[in-house]
matplotlib code that plots the C-alpha trace (Angstrom):
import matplotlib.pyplot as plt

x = [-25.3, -26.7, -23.3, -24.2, -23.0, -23.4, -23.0, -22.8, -22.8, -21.6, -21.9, -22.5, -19.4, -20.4, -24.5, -23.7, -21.5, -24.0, -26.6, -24.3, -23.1, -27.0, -28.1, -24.8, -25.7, -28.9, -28.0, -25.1, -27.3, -28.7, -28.4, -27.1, -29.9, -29.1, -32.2, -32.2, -32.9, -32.4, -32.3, -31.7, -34.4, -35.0, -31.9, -31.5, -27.4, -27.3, -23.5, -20.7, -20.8, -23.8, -24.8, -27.1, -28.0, -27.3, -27.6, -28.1, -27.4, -28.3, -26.3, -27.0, -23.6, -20.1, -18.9, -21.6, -20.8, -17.5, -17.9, -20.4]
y = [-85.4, -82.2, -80.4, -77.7, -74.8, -74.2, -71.3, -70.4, -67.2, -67.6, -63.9, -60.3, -58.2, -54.5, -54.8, -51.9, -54.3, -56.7, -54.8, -53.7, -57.1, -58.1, -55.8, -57.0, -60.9, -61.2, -61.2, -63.6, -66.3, -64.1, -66.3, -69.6, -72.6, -72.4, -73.9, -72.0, -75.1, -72.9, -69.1, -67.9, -70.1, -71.5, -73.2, -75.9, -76.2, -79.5, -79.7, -77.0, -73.2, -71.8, -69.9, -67.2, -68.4, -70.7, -70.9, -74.1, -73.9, -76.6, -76.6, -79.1, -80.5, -79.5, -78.3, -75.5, -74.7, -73.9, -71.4, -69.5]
z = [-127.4, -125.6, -123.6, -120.0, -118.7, -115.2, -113.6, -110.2, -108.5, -104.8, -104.0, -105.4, -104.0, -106.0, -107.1, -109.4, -111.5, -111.6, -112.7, -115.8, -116.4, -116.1, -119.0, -121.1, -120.1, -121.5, -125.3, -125.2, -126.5, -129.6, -132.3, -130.7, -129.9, -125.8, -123.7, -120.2, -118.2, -114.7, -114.1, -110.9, -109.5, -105.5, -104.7, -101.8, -101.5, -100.2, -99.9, -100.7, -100.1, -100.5, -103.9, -104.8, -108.0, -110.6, -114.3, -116.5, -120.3, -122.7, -126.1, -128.8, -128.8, -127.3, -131.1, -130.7, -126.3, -127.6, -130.0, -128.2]

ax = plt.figure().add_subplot(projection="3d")
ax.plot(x, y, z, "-o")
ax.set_aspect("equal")
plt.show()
């Protein structure tokens, strides 16, 4: 059964940072079957805080979220 990792960015506090956090980010996934089912896409917040983006990761399993 697939397991998701959502995450949610509520707000950028230094854009430096995450710029450098950005170019790190972007090969976490090397070598791990992760479907990016959203990335920083349009977001409607229909209840909450707002966000400023949000990121959906599909894994195979949970066995294989946890070790990445």
């Amino acid at each position: 059964m697939p397991a998701y990792a959502i995450f949610i960015k509520n707000k950028t506090i230094d854009p430096d940072e995450l710029k450098a956090y950005g170019k790190k980010a972007g090969g976490a996934g090397a070598g791990y079957p992760i479907i990016a089912l959203a990335l920083y896409g349009p977001l409607e917040v229909l209840e909450g805080d707002p966000a400023e983006g949000v990121v959906l990761l599909q894994f195979p399993d949970m066995d294989v979220a946890k070790v990445w």
